[in-house]
N, C-alpha and C positions, 0 to 999 in steps of 0.2 A: 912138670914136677920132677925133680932131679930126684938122683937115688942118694938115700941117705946114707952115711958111713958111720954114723954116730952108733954106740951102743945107746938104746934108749933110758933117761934118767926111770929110777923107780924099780927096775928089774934087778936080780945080780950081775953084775961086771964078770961076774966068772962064765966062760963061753960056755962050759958044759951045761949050767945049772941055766943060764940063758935060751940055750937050744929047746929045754927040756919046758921049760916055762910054755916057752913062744908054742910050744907042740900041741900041751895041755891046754892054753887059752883057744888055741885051733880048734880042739876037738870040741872044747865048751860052743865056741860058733858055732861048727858044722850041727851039734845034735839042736841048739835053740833053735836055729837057723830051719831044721831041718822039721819041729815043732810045728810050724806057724803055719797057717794056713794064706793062700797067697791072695794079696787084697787086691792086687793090680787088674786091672779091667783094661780091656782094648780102648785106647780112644780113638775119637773121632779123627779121623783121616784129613787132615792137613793140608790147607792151599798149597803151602811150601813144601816141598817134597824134602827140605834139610831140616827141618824139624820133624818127621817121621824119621829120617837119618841117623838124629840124636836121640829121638825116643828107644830105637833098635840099639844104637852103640850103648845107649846106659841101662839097656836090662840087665847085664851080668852085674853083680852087685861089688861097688869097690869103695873108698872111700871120698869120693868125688862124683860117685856116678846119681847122686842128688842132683847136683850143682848143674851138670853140664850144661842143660836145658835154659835155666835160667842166666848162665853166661853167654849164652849165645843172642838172648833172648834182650839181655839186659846192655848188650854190647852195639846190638845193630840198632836198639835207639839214638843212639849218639851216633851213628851214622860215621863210621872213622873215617879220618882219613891215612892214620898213623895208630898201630896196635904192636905194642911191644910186651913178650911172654915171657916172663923171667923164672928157667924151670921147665923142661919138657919130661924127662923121662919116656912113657912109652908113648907119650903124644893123647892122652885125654883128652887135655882143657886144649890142644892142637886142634883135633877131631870139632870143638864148636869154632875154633878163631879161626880155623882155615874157610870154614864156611859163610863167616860174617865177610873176611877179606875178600871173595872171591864175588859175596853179591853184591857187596859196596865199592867194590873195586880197590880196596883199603892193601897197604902194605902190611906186611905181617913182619916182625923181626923176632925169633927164638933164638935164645938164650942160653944155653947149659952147660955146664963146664964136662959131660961127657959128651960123646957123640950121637945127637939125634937126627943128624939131618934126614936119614930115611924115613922117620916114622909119619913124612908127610911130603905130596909130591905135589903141592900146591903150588902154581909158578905165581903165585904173590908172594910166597914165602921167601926170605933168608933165614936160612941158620948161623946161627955164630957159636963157634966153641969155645968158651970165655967163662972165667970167675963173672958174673954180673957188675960187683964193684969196678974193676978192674976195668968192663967196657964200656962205665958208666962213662969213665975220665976222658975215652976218644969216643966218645957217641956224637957230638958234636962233629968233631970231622967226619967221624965215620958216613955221617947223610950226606955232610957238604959233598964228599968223593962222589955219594950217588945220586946227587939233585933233592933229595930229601928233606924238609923242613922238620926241624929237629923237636915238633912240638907234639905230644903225645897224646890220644885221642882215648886210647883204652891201655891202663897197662894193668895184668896178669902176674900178680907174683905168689909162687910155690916152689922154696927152692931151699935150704939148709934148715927153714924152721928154728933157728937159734935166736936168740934174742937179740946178741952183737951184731949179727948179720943181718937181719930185717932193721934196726935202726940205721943200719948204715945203707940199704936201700930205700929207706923214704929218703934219709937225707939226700941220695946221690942221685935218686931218677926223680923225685916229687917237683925237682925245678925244672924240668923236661916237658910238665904237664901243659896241656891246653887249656885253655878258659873252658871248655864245653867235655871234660873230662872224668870219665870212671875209672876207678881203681879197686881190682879184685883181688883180695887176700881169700886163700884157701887157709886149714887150718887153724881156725882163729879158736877152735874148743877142741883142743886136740888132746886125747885119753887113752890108756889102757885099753875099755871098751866103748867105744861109742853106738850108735842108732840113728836109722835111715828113717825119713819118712812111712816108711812101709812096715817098720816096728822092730826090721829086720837087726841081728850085730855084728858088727862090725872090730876087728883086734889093732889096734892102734898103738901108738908109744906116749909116754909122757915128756915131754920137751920144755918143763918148766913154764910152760905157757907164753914159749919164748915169742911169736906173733903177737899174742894177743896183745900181752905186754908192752911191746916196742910202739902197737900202736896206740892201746891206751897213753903212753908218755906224749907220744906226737901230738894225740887231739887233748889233753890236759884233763883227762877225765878218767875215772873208772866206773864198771859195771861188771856184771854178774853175764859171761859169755854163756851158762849154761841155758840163758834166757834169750830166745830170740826177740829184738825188738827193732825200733825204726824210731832215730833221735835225728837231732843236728847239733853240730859241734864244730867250729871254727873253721866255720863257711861251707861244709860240707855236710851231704844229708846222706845219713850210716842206716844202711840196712843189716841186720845182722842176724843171721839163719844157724842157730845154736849146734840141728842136727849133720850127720853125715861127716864128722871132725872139724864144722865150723866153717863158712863163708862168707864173708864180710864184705860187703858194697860200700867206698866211697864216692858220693856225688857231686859236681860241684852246686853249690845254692848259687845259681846263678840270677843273679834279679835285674841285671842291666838288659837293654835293649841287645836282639840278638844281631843286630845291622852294627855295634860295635865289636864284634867279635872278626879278629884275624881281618883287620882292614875293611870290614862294611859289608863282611862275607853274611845271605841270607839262612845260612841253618841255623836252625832253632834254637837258642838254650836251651839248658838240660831241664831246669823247670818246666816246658814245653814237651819232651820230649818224654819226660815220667808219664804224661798221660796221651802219649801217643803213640804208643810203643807198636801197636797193630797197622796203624798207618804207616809208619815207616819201616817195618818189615813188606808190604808191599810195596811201598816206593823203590825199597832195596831189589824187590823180584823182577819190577817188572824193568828196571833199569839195567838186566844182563843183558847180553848183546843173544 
């Protein structure tokens, strides 16, 4: 997730009365926050030792630290071959794709137009310092240079939150995509105040609902993001997790023979793979060297 430079819509544009806002909704967090009594329970101890990994990097509570768990979770069913993160920041939604790449043997490509290469020393990793648009145009060469097949397995996007800029990222990476491909939008209910799973709050900005929107236009539908649900919509099966500022799963509805994919290649369809998601995170473990 990139850092934002926007002043958030909704607030005053005057920096002082800005500051001042941002303070007083802080303190609102800190005293609710500080109310609650804490519901988290230890769980049960993990074959995977990266999934007690991700459970420990998302106790500190943030606005993605719902999500993590489930993108990691949601990523190494599809078993990549190709995972492209459009959006690092301090390296979160990093912290799960560096771990899916590393058991799957999956390349990783990050994305951000500031500099994040440190926040991960994954050697599946590339960083690339780049507008996303901008790298969309030589992504193609860009694999060719590296032996890379330019077809994309899992892509990650949290990056300006504006509505012109997420249409103009489906449009420019969605034909990048693989037949057997997820697409994860962070985001997609993003507020003033939002709430975690744990009841916990969260202080947000208002962005016109610039994601949710762009993607509502793509799939030709609308709905109510403050409502998590699970639809399909033009060939793709949408999960969508209302809390923690919104995360949104696309799937492909894949219904063909999975021996038709990528030249007669034996991995699953994604239909296949929604319910085998514990199988193939083993398959993933025991295949490290």
């Amino acid at each position: 997730m990139s850092d934002d430079k926007q002043t958030p819509q909704g607030f005053a544009s005057n920096g002082i009365l800005y500051g001042i806002t941002r303070r007083a909704l802080s303190v609102l967090e800190w005293a609710y926050n500080l109310s609650l009594s804490d519901p988290r329970v230890p769980e049960p101890v993990s074959e995977l030792p990266e999934i007690t990994e991700i459970r420990d990097h998302a106790l500190p509570r943030t606005d993605i630290s719902d999500h993590l768990l489930p993108l990691f979770l949601e990523a190494m069913a599809v078993h990549p071959q190709l995972i492209v993160e459009l959006g690092v920041r301090t390296g979160e939604s990093t912290f799960s794709l560096e771990r899916v790449a590393t058991l799957c043997g999956s390349t990783l490509v990050s994305v951000d137009i500031d500099d994040c290469a440190r926040v991960s020393t994954c050697k599946n990793r590339t960083f690339v310092k780049s507008d996303d648009i901008a790298f969309a145009r030589k992504f193609p060469d860009w694999c060719a240079e590296r032996g890379i097949r330019p077809e994309i397995d899992v892509l990650f996007i949290d990056t300006s939150h504006l509505y012109d800029h997420t249409v103009q990222e489906i449009k420019s990476w969605f034909p990048f995509l693989s037949q057997n491909s997820k697409v994860f939008f962070h985001d997609t209910n993003q507020r003033r105040v939002y709430y975690r799973q744990d009841k916990s709050m969260g202080i947000g900005w208002n962005s016109d609902r610039g994601v949710i929107r762009a993607l509502q236009e793509y799939l030709g539908v609308t709905f109510d993001e403050n409502v998590s649900f699970t639809n399909t919509w033009k060939g793709w099966i949408v999960r969508h997790n209302a809390l923690c500022s919104g995360f949104t799963i696309l799937e492909r509805l894949n219904l063909t023979s999975p021996n038709t994919r990528r030249g007669g290649s034996n991995r699953s369809s994604s239909r296949d793979n929604d319910f085998n998601t514990v199988d193939m995170v083993q398959e993933c473990a025991e295949s490290r060297p």
